[in-house]
VEXTI-144392 format. One line per 2 residues: number of its first residue (from 1); for each residue z, x, y of N, C-alpha, C. Coordinates in steps of 0.02 Angstrom, whole numbers. Layout:
NUM	Z:X:Y:Z:X:Y:Z:X:Y  ...
***
This chain:
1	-737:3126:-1220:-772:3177:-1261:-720:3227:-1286  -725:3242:-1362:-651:3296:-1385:-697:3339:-1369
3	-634:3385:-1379:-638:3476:-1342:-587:3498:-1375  -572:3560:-1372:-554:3620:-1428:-503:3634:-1376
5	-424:3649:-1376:-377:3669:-1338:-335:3628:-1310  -292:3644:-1283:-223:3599:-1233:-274:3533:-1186
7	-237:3494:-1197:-252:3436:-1142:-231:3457:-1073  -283:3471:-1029:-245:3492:-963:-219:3443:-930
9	-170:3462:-884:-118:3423:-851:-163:3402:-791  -133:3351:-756:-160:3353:-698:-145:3383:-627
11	-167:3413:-608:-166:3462:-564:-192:3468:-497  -179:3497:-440:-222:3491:-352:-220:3548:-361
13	-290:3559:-348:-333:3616:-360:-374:3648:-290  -358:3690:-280:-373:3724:-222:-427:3804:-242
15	-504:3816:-211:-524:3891:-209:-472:3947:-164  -480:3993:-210:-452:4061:-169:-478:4096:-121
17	-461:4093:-80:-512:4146:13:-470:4202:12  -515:4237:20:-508:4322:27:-542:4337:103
19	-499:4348:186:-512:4407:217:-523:4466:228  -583:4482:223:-592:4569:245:-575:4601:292
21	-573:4643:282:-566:4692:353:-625:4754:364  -675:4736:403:-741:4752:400:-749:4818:447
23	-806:4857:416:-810:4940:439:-874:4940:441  -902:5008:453:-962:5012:453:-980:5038:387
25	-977:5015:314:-996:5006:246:-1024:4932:224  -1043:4974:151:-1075:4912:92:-1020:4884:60
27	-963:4932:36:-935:4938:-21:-835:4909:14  -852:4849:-13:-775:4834:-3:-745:4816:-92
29	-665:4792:-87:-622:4794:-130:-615:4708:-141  -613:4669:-213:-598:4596:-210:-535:4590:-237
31	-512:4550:-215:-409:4552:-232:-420:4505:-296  -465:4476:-320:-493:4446:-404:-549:4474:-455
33	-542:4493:-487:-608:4536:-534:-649:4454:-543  -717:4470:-513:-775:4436:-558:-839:4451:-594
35	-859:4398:-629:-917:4439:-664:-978:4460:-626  -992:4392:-595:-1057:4419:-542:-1055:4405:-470
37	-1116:4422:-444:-1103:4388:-358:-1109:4312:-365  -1115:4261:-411:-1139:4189:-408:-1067:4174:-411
39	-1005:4216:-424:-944:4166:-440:-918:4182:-373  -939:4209:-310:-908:4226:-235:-962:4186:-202
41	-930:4155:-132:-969:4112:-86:-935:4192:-29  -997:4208:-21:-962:4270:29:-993:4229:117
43	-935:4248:170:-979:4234:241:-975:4267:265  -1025:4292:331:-1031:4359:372:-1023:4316:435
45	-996:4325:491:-1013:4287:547:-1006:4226:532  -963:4183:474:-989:4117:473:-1029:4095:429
47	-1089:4140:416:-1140:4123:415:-1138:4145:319  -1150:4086:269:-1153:4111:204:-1240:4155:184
49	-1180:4197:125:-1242:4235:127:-1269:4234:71  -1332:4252:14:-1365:4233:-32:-1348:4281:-91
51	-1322:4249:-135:-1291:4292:-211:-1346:4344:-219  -1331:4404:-244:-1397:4434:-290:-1434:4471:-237
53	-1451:4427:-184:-1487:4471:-121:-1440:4493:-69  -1408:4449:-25:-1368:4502:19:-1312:4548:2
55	-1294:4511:-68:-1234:4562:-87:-1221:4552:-175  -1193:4595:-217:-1176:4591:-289:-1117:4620:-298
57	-1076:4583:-342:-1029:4584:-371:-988:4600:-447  -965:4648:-453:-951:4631:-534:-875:4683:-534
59	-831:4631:-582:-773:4664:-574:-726:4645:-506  -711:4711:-475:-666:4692:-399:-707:4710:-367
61	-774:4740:-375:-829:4779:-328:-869:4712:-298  -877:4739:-225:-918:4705:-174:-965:4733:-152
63	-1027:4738:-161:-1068:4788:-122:-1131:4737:-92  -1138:4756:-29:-1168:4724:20:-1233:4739:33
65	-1288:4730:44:-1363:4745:34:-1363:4798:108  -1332:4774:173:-1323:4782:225:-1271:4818:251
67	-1238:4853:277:-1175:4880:295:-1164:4832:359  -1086:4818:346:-1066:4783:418:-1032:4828:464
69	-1037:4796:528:-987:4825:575:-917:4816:582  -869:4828:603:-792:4831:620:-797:4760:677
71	-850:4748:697:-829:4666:740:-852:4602:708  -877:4626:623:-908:4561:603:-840:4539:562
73	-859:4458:548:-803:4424:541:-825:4397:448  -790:4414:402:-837:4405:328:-740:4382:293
75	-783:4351:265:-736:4318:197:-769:4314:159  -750:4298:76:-755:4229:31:-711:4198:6
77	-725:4150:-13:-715:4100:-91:-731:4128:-152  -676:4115:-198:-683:4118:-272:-721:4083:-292
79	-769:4048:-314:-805:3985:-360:-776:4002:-404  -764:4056:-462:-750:4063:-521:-675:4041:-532
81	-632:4067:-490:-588:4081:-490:-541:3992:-462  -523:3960:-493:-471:3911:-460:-395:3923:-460
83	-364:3911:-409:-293:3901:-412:-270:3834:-400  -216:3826:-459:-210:3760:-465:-125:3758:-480
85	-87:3707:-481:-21:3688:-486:-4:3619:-511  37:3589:-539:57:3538:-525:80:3497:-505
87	117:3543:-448:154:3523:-399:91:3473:-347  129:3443:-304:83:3433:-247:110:3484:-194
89	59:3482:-140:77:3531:-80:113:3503:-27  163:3545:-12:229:3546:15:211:3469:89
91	237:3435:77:223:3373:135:164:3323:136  141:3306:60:89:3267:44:120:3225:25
93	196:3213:1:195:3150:-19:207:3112:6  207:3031:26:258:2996:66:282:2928:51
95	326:2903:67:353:2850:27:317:2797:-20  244:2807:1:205:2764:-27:193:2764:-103
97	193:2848:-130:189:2878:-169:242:2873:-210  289:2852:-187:343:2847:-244:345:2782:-259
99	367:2772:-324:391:2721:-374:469:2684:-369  465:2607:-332:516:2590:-310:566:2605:-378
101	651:2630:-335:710:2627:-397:694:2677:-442  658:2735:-412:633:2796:-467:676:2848:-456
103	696:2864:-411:752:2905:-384:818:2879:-407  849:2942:-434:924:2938:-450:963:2959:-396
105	1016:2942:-404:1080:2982:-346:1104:3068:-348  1079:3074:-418:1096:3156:-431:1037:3174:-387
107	985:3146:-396:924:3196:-354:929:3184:-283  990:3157:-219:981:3138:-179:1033:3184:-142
109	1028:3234:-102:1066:3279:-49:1128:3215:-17  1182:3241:1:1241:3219:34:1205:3225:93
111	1226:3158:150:1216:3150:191:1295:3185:235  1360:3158:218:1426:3205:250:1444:3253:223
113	1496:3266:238:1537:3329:218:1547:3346:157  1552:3282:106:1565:3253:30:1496:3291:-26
115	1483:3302:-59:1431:3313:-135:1400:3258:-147  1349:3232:-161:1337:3175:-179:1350:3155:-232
117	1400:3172:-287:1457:3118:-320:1499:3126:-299  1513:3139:-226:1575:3093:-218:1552:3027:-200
119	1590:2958:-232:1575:2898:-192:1592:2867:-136  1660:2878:-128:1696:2858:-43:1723:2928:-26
121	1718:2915:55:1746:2978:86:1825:2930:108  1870:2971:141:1912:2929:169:1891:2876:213
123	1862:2865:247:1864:2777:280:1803:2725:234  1811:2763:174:1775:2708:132:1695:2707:152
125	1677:2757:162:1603:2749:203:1570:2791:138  1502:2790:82:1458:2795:50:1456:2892:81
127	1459:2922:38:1424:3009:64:1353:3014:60  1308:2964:29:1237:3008:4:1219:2955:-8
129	1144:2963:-19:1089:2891:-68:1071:2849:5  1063:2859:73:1040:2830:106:1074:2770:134
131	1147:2777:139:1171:2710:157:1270:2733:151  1284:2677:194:1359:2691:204:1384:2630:180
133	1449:2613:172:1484:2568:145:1516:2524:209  1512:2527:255:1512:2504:322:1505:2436:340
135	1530:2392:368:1591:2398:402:1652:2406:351  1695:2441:361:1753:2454:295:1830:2449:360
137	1871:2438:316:1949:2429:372:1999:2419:282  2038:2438:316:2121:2451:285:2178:2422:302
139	2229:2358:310:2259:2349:347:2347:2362:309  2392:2339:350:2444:2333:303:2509:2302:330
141	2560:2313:318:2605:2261:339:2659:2314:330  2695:2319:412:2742:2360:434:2812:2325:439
143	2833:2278:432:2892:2210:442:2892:2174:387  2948:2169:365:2975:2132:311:2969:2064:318
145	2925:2018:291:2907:1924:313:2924:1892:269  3004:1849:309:3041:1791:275:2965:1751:262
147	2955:1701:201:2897:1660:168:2920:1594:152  2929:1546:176:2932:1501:148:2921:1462:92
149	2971:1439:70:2970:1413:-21:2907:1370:-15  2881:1370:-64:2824:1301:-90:2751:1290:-9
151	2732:1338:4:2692:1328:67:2638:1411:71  2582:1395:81:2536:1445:90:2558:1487:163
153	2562:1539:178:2596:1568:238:2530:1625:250  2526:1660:299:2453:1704:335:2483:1772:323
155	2467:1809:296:2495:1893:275:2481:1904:350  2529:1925:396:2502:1980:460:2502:2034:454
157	2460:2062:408:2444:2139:402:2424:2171:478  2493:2192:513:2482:2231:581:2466:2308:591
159	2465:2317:578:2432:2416:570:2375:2413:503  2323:2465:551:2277:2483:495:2266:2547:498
161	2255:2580:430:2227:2612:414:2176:2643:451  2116:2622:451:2044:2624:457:2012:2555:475
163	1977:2563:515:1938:2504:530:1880:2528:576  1808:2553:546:1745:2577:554:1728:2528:611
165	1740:2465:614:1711:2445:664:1732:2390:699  1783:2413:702:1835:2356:738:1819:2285:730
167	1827:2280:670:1804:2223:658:1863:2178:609  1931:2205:598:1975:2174:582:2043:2156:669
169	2057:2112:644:2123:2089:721:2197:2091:680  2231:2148:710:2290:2147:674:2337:2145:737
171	2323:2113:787:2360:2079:817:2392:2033:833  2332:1967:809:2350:1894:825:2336:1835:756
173	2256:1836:736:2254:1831:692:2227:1863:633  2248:1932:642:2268:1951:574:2201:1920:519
175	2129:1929:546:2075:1924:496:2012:1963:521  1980:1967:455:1902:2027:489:1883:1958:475
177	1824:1988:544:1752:1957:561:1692:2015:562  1648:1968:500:1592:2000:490:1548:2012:576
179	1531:2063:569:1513:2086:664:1418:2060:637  1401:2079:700:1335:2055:722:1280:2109:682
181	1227:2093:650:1181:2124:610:1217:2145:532  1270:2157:510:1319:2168:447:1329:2120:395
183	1271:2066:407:1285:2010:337:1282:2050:270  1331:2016:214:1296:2042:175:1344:2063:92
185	1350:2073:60:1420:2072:4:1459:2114:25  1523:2085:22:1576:2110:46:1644:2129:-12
187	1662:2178:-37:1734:2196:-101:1771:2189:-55  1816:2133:-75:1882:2102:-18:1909:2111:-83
189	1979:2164:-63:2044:2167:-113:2115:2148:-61  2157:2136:-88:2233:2124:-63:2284:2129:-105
191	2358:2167:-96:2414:2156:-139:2458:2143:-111  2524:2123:-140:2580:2084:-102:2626:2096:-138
193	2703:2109:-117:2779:2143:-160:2823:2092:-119  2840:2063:-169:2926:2012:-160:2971:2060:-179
195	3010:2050:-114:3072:2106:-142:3128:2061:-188  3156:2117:-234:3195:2079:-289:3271:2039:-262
197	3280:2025:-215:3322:1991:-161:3348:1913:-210  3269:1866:-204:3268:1803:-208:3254:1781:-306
199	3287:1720:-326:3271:1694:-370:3190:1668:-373  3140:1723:-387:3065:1697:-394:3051:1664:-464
201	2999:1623:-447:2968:1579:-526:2894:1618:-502  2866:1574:-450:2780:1607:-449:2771:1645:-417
203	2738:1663:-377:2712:1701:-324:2600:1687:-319  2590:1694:-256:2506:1677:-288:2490:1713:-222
205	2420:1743:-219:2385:1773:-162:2328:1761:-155  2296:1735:-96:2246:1693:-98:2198:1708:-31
207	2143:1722:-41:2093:1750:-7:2058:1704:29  2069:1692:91:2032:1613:135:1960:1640:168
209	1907:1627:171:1840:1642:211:1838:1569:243  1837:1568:323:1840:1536:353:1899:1483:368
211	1933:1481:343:1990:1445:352:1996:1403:276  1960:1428:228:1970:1366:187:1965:1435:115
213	2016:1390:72:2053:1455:14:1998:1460:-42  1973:1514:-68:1910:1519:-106:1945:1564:-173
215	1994:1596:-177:2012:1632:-248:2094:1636:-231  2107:1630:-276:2185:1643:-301:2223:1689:-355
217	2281:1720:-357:2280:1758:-387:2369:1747:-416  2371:1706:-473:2477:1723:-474:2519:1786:-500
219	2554:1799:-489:2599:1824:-510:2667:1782:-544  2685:1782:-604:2758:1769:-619:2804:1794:-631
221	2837:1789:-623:2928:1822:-644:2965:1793:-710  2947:1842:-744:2978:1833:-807:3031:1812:-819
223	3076:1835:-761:3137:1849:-783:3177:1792:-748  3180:1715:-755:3183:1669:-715:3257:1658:-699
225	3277:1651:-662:3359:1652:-607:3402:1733:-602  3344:1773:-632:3377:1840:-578:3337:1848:-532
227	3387:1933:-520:3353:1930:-443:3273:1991:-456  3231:1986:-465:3187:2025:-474:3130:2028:-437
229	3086:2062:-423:3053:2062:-371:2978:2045:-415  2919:2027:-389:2845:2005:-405:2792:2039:-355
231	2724:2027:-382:2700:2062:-349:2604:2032:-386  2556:2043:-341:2515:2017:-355:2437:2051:-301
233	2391:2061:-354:2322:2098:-306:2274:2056:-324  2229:2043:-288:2167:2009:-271:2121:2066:-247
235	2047:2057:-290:1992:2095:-274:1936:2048:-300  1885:2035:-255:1830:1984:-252:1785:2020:-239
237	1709:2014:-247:1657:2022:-177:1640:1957:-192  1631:1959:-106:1608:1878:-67:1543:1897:-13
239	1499:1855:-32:1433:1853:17:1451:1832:76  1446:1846:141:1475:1849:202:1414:1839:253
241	1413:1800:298:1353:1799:349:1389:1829:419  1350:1841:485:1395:1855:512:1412:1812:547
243	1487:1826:576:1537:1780:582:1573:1752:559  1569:1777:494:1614:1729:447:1686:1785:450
245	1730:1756:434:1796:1792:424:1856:1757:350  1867:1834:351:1920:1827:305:1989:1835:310
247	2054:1804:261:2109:1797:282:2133:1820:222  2202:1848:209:2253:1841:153:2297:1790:169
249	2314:1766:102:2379:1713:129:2400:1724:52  2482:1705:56:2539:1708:-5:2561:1642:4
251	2562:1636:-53:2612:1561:-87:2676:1576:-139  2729:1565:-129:2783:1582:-155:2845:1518:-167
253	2856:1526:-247:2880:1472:-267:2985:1507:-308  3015:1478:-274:3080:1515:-284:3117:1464:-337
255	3159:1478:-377:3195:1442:-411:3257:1405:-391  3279:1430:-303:3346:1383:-281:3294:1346:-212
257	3239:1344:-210:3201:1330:-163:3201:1348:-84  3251:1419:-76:3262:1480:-7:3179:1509:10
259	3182:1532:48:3145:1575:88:3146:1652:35  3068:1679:39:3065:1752:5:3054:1790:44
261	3065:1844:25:3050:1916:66:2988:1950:39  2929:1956:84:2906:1991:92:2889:2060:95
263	2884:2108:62:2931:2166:94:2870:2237:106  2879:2259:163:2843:2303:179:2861:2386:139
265	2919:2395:89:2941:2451:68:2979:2401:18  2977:2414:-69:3010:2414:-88:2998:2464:-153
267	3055:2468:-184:3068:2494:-250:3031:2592:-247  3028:2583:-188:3013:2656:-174:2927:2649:-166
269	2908:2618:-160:2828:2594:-147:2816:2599:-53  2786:2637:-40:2752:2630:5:2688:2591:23
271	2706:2555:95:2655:2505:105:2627:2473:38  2648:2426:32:2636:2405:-43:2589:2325:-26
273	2613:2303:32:2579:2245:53:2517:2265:93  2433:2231:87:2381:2281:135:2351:2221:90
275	2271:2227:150:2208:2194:144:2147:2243:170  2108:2240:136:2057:2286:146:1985:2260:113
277	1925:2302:162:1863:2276:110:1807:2318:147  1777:2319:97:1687:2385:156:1631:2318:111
279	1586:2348:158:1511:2309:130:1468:2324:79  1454:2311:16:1412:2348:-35:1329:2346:-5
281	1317:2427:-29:1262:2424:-19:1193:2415:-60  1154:2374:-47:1134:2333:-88:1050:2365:-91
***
């Protein structure tokens, strides 16, 4: 049915209650001007009382047919009068109410120390939006590793960084294992520096899940029978169950067919060789 004015919004709509503070009078004060006693539900004791006869209204004036005492207990209600918002009231809503993927990240409080744009804190762990980047680790390679010409060799990245959940071995074999309940996509990156020592042609870095090689990555040397150094990064995500584990391994191809160097420091590069990866959260 049309109507004349603004389309009202939709709104939770609540009457206004007014406590008295009761004496031995007719004549009290209303904290809302109305026109008559029919737009107040007045109660005495509880007990509602009848527009027109026990009491009239007009304006902020209350006047009571009866005078009350200082122990009776009287309110009303507005009828006339609604208060309304569009808000809902503070703790009505609950997840049910929301619209999956309706929420942005700007509207979502930091859970750490971080703002919620920041995206990684230092150990690679998520600041905000309900979720961490977890299990996450850093590893890297402290010793310079002679490599054998023409043969896939195991990066022993021995010192780490970070490792949230002990879930990389940089002791023995030198690979993370997805831990128990943590299935799930995994950003596996790795880089690797030939020091400029050896006559290089290729160089390749190659990311193993389970023992068996799933991405590769070459590097070449331009500059074929000097001595120049190569270098090469790998970054994947790989779906991971748990238990599954991951490896780096280098393949290195020389032009007098010697042994390469590996090198944990070169050309003024710190830690330049490392494997690392956290879990996306999905």
């Amino acid at each position: 049915m049309p109507f004349i004015g603004n389309q009202p919004a939709l709104s939770y709509t609540s009457f206004a209650k007014q406590d008295f503070t009761t004496s031995a009078t007719t004549s009290y004060t209303l904290d809302n001007p109305v026109t008559n006693a029919n737009e107040l539900a007045l109660f005495i004791n509880f007990v509602r009382q009848e527009p027109t006869t026990a009491y009239s209204a007009s304006g902020t004036s209350l006047t009571l047919t009866s005078a009350t005492s200082a122990s009776d207990d009287m309110y009303c209600v507005y009828l006339g009068k609604a208060v309304q918002t569009v808000n809902p009231p503070n703790g009505s809503v609950g997840a049910s109410q929301l619209v999956d993927s309706s929420i942005s990240l700007g509207k979502l409080s930091a859970t750490g120390t971080k703002d919620a744009t920041t995206f990684l804190r230092g150990d690679n762990t998520f600041a905000s939006a309900g979720g961490v980047n977890t299990p996450a680790f850093l590893a890297y390679l402290t010793v310079d590793q002679s490599i054998s010409d023409n043969s896939f060799t195991k990066i022993p990245n021995n010192a780490e960084r970070y490792d949230t959940d002990n879930a990389y071995d940089n002791s023995s074999n030198y690979r993370f294992t997805v831990p128990s309940g943590k299935a799930g996509k995994y950003y596996l990156y790795a880089a690797q520096v030939y020091s400029g020592t050896q006559e290089l042609y290729r160089t390749t870095i190659s990311l193993y899940i389970n023992g068996a090689r799933v991405h590769s990555v070459h590097g070449h040397n331009s500059y074929s029978n000097t001595s120049y150094g190569d270098g090469a990064f790998i970054g994947v995500v790989y779906d991971l169950s748990v238990g599954d584990y991951a490896e780096i391994y280098t393949f290195v191809d020389t032009n007098n067919g010697t042994t390469a160097v590996l090198s944990r420091s070169d050309t003024g590069l710190t830690n330049p060789v490392y494997f690392g990866g956290f879990k996306i959260i999905e």
